[in-house]
C-alpha positions as CSV (number, residue, x, y, z in Angstrom):
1,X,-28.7,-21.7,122.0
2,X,-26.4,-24.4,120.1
3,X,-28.0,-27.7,119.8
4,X,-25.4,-30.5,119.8
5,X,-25.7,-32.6,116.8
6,X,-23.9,-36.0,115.4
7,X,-22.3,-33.7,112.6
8,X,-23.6,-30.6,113.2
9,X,-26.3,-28.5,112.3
10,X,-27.1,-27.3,108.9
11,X,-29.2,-24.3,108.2
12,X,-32.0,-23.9,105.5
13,X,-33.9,-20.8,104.6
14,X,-35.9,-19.5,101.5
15,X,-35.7,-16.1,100.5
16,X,-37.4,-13.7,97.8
17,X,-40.6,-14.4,96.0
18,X,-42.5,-18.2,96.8
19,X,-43.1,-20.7,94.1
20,X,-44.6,-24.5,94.2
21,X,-41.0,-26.6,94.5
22,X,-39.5,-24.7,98.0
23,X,-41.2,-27.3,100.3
24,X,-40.0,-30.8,98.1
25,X,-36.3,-29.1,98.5
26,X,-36.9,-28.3,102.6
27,X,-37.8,-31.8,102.9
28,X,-35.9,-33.4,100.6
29,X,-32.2,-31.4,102.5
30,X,-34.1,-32.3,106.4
31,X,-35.0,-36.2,105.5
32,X,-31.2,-37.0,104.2
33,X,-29.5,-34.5,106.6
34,X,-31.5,-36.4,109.2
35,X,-30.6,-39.7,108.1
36,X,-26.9,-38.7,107.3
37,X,-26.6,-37.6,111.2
38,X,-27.0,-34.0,111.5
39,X,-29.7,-31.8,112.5
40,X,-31.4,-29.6,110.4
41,X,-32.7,-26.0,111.6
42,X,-35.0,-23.9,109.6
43,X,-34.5,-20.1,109.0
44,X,-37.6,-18.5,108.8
45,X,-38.7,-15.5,106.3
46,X,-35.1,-16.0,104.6
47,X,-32.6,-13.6,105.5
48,X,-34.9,-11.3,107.8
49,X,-34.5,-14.6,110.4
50,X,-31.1,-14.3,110.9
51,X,-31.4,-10.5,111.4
52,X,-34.0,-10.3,113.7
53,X,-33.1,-12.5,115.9
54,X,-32.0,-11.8,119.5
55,X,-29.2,-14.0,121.5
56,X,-30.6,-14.4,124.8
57,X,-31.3,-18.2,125.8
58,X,-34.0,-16.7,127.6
59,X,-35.9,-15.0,124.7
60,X,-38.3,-16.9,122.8
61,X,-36.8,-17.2,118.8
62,X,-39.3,-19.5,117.4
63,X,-40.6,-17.0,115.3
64,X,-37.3,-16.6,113.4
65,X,-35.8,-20.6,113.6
66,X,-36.8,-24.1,114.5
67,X,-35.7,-27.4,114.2
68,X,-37.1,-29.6,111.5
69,X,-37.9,-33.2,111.8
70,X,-39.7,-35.5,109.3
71,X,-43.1,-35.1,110.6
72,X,-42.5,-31.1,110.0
73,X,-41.3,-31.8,106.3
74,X,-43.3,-34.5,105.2
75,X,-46.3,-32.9,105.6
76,X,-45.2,-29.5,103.4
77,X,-43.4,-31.5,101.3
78,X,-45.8,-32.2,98.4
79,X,-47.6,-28.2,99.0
80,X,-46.3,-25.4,97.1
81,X,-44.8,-22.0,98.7
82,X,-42.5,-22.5,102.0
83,X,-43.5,-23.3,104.8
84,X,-40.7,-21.2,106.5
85,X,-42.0,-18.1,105.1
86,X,-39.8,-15.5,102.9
87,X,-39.1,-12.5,102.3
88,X,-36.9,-9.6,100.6
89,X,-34.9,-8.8,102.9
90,X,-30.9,-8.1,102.7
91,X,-29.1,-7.7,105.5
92,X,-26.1,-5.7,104.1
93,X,-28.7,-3.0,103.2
94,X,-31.2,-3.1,106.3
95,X,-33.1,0.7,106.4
96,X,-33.0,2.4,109.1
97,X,-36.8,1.8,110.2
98,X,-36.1,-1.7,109.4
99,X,-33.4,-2.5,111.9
100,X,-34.3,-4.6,114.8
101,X,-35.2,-2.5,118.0
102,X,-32.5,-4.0,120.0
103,X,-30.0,-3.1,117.3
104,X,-30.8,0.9,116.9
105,X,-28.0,2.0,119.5
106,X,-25.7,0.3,117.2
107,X,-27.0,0.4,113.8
108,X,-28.4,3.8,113.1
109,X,-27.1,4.8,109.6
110,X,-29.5,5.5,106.7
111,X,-28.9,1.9,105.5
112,X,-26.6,-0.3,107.4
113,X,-24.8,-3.4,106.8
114,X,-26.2,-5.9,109.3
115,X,-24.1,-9.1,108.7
116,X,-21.4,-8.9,111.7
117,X,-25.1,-9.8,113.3
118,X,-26.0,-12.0,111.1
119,X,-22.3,-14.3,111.3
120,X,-22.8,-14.0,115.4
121,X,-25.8,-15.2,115.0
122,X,-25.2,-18.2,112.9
123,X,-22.5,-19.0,115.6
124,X,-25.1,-18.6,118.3
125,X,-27.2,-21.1,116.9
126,X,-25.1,-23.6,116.2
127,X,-24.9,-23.7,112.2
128,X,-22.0,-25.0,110.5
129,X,-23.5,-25.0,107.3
130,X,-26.2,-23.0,105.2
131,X,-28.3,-23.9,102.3
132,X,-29.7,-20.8,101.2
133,X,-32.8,-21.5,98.2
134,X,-33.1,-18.8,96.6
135,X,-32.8,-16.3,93.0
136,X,-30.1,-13.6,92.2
137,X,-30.9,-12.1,94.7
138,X,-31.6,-13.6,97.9
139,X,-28.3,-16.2,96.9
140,X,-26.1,-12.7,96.1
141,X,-26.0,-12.5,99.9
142,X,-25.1,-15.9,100.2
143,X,-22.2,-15.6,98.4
144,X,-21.5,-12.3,100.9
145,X,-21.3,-15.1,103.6
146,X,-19.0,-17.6,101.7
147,X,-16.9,-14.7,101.3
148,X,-16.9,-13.9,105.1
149,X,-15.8,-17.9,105.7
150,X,-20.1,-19.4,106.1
151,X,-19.4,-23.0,104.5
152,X,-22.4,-22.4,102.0
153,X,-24.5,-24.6,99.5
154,X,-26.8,-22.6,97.2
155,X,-30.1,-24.0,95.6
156,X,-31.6,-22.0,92.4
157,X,-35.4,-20.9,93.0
158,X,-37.1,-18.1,90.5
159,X,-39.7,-19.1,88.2
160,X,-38.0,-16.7,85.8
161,X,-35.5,-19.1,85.3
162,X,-32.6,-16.2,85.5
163,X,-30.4,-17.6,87.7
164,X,-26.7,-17.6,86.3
165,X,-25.1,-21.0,85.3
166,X,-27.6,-23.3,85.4
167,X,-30.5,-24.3,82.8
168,X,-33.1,-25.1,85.8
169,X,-34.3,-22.8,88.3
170,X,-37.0,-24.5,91.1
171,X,-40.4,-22.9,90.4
172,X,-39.7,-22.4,86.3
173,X,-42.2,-25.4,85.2
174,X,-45.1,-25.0,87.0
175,X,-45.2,-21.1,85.9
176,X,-44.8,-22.0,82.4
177,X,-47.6,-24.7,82.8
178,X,-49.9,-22.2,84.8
179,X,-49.5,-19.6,82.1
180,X,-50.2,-22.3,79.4
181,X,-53.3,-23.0,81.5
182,X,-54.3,-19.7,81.8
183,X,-53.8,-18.7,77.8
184,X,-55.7,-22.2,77.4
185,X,-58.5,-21.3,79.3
186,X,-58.8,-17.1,78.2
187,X,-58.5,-17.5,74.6
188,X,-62.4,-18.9,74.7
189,X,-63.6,-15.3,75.7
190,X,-61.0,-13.7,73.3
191,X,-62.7,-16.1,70.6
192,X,-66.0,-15.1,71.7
193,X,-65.7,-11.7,71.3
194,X,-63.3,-11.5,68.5
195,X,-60.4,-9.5,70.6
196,X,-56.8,-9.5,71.4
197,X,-55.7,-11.2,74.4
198,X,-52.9,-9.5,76.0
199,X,-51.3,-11.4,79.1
200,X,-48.7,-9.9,81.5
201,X,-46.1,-12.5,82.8
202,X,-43.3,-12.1,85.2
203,X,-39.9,-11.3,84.0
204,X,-38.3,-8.4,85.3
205,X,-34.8,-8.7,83.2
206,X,-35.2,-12.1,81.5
207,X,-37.9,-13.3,79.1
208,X,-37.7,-16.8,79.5
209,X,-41.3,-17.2,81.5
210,X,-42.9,-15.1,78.4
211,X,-40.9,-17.2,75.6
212,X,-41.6,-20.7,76.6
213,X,-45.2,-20.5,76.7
214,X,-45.0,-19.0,73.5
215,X,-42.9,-21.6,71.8
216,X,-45.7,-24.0,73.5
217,X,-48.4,-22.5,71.5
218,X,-50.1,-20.4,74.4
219,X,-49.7,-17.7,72.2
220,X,-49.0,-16.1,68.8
221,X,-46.6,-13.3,69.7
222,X,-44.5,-12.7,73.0
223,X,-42.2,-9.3,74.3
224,X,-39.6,-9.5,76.4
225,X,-37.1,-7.3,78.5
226,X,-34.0,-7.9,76.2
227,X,-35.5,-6.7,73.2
228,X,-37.5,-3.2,73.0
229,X,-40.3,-3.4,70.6
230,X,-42.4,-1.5,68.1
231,X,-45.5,-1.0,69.0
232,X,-46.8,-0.3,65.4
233,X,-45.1,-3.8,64.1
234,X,-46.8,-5.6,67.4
235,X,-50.2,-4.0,66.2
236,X,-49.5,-5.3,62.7
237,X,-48.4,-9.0,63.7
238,X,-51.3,-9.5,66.2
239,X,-53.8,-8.1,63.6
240,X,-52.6,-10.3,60.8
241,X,-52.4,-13.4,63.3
242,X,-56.5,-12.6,64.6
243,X,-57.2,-12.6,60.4
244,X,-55.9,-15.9,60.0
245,X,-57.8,-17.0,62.7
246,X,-60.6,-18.8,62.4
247,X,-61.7,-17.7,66.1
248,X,-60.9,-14.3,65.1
249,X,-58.8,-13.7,68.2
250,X,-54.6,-13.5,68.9
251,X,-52.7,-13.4,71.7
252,X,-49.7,-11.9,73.3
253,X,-47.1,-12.5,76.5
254,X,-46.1,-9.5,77.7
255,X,-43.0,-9.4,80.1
256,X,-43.1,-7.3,83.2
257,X,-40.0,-6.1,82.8
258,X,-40.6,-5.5,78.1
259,X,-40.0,-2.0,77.4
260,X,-41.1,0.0,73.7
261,X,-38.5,1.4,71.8
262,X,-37.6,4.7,73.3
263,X,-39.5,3.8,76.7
264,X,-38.2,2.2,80.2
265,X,-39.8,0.0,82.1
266,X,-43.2,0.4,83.6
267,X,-43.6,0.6,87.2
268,X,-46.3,0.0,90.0
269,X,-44.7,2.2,92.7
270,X,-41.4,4.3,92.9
271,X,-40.3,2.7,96.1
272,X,-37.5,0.3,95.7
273,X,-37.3,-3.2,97.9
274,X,-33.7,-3.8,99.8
275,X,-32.0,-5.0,96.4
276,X,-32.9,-1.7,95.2
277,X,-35.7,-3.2,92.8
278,X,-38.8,-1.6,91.9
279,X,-42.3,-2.9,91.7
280,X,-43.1,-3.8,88.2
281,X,-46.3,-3.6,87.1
282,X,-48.6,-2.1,84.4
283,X,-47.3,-3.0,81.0
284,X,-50.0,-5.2,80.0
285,X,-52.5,-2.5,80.4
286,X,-50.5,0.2,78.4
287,X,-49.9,-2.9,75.3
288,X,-53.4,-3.0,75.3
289,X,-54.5,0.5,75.0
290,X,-51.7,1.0,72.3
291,X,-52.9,-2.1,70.8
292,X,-56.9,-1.1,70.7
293,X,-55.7,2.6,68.9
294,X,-53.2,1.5,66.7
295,X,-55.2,-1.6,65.3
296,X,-57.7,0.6,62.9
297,X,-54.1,1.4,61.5
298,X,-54.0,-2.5,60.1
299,X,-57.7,-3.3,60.2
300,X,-59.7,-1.4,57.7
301,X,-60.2,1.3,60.0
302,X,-61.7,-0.8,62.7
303,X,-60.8,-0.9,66.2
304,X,-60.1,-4.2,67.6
305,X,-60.9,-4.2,71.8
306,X,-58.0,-6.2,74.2
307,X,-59.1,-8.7,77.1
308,X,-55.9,-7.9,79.2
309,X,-55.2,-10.5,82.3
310,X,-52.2,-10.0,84.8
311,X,-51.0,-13.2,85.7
312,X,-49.2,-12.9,89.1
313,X,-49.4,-14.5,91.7
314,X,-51.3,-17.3,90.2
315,X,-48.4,-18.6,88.2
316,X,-46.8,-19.0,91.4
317,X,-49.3,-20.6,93.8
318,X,-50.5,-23.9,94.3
319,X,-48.5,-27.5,93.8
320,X,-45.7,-27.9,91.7
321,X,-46.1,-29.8,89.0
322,X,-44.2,-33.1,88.4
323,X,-40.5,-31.3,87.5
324,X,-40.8,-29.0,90.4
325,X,-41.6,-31.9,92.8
326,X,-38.7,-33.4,91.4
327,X,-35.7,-31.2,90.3
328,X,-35.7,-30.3,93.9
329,X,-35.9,-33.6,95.5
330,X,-32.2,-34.0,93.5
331,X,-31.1,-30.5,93.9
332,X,-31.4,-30.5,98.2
333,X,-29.3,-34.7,97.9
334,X,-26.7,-32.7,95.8
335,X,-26.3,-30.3,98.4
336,X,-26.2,-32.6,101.3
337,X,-23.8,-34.9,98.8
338,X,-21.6,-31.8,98.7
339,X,-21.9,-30.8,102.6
340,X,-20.7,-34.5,103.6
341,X,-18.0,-33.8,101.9
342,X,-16.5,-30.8,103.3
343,X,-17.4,-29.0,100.1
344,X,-19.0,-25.9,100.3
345,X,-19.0,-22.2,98.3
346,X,-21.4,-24.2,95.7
347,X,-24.3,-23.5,93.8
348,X,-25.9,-27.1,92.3
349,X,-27.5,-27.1,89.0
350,X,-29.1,-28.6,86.2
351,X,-26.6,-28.9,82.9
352,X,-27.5,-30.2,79.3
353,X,-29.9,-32.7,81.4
354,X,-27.2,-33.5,83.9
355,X,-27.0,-32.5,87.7
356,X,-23.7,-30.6,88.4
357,X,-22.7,-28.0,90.6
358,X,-20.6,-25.1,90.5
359,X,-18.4,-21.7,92.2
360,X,-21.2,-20.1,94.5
361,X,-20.0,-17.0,93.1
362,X,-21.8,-17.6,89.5
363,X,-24.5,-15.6,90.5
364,X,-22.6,-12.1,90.9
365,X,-20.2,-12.8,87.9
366,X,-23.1,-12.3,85.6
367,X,-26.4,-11.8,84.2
368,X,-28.6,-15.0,82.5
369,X,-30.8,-13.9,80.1
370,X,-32.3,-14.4,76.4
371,X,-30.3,-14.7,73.8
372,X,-32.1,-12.7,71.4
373,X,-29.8,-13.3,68.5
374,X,-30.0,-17.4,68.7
375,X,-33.3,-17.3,70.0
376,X,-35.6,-15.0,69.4
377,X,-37.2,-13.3,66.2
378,X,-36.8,-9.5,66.5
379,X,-38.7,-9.0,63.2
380,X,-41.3,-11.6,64.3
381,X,-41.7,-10.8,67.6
382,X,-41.6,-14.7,69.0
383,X,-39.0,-17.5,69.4
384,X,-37.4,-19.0,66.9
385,X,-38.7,-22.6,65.9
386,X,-35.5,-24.1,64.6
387,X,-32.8,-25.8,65.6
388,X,-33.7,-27.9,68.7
389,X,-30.6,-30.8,68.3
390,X,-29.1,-30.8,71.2
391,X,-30.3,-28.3,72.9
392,X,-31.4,-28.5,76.4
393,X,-35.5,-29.2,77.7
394,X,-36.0,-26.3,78.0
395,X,-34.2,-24.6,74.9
396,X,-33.1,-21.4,76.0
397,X,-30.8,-22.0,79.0
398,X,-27.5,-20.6,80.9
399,X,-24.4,-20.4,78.3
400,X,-21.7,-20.4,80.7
């Protein structure tokens, strides 16, 4: 199956959930891999492509890889999601129902550790080099293979912004600017009827998608993962904020992932995905109920009814906005910058408004998240507006 390149062959997948900025960093890795003299293959649904796959010249694998050219790219380029497809999958922890059929003779353990496949398949193919684009999560097996000798470059993708050691993340912008959007557009029918707007955001660990908005003025109080709240003071805030109001209405970003005090994390489904992750899901609805009981509490008696919207998916779809059309036009030439010269076990990022890269291994060695004490009021229940010298675009940002 090896395709003789110039220099080689260079692999490129996208793994876990999509966001608008995966196809600028495909095309952007394929047009100066191309014009550098190496061929660029695309792995498709992330890891699940070089799992599946079967090495037999005679089988038909275009379902899991093809060559990309500029015609491919080019037209993707300025879309949001991937083009290649995604998905969850990790190959050191592969179910047993979720191992390939011509595997099962072999790999028939509860959960089994798929990646002397995936290295002989690598080889099969030809690659020499891999950029996987991905968060935590999909790039935590990427490291796995810099470990077992894969000459890797990493891109950072999760609109929650949480990946470790760099301030930019692909995705990040155009979910803050969808939720800014969104809060834009609902407060008119929280105005209208006088209510509380309570939005779920995604943020399963790390606050950062709930706290910029907020910070922005989308809304008046925010919750996030690294802090567990009172409900009561929440109530409170929110009714004092809707008094002051002229529109009579106030509004709150509610992380997936927030938790009350006492309380865990709310969750759609017990079933966990192959990084052992439940489905979040939920917590926006249970604010809101709280919220419409406790309010009397604070209100003269009177209950005060939520609108409650679940953003989702529609923070993540559609175009990316200018900075994700951007930051990964520069993060895919950093890669290929790195790859030309023999230098791999990287992860490129964004620094203090500076493109740098880093040890691959970043993403294991720790967890990026909100610093509540620097940035966010506990007591107030929403950033902290003070301080902003020097700090990075995006104010809160990896501290490593």
């Amino acid at each position: 199956m090896a395709i003789n390149g110039k220099k080689g062959i260079i692999g490129i997948l996208t793994g876990g959930g999509d966001v608008p900025g995966l196809n600028p960093a495909i095309r952007s890795v394929t047009f100066r891999a191309l014009r550098e003299g190496y061929q660029v293959m695309g792995i498709r649904r992330g890891w699940a492509g070089l799992v599946d796959m079967i090495r037999d010249k005679d089988v038909d694998n275009s379902d899991h890889c093809r060559l990309l050219n500029e015609e491919i790219v080019n037209r993707a380029g300025r879309t949001g999601g991937t083009f290649l497809h995604s998905s969850r999958t990790n190959p050191s922890r592969v179910r047993r129902e979720n191992v390939p059929a011509h595997l099962r003779d072999k790999y028939n353990e509860e959960v089994n550790d798929l990646t002397p496949e995936v290295l002989k398949n690598l080889e099969w193919l030809g690659i020499e080099y891999l950029i996987p684009i991905g968060g935590d999560d999909t790039l935590s097996y990427g490291v796995r293979l810099f470990q077992e000798g894969v000459k890797v470059v990493a891109i950072p993708k999760t609109m929650d912004n949480d990946v470790p050691g760099t301030d930019y993340c692909i995705g990040f912008s155009t979910c803050v600017t969808r939720t800014i959007e969104a809060a834009n557009s609902l407060r008119t029918s929280a105005g209208s009827h006088e209510r509380f707007l309570v939005m779920e955001v995604f943020g399963r660990y790390a606050g950062f998608t709930a706290m910029l908005p907020t910070m922005a003025g989308a809304a008046h109080r925010c919750v996030i993962p690294e802090y567990k709240f009172n409900m009561d003071r929440l109530t409170e805030l929110l009714v004092a904020d809707r008094n002051k109001n002229p529109s009579r209405y106030s509004v709150v970003l509610v992380s997936e992932g927030a938790m009350f005090e006492g309380g865990e994390m709310t969750f759609q489904e017990e079933t966990t995905d192959a990084f052992g992750h439940k489905k979040l899901g939920g917590i926006g609805e249970v604010v809101a109920a709280q919220l419409k009981e406790l309010s009397p509490k604070y209100n003269g008696g009177k209950p005060i009814e939520c609108i409650t919207q679940r953003l989702g998916y529609i923070v993540r779809g559609g175009d990316p906005d200018a900075i994700d059309s951007i930051v990964p036009m520069a993060y895919g030439n950093l890669a290929l910058d790195l790859l030309i010269h023999n230098v791999h076990g990287r992860l490129v990022v964004l620094k203090n408004g500076r493109y740098d890269n880093i040890p691959i291994t970043a993403v294991t060695a720790t967890k990026k998240v909100v610093n509540v004490k620097e940035h966010y009021n506990t007591d107030r229940l929403r950033p902290y507006y003070k301080s902003f010298e020097m700090k990075p675009l995006f104010i809160m940002t990896s501290e490593m």
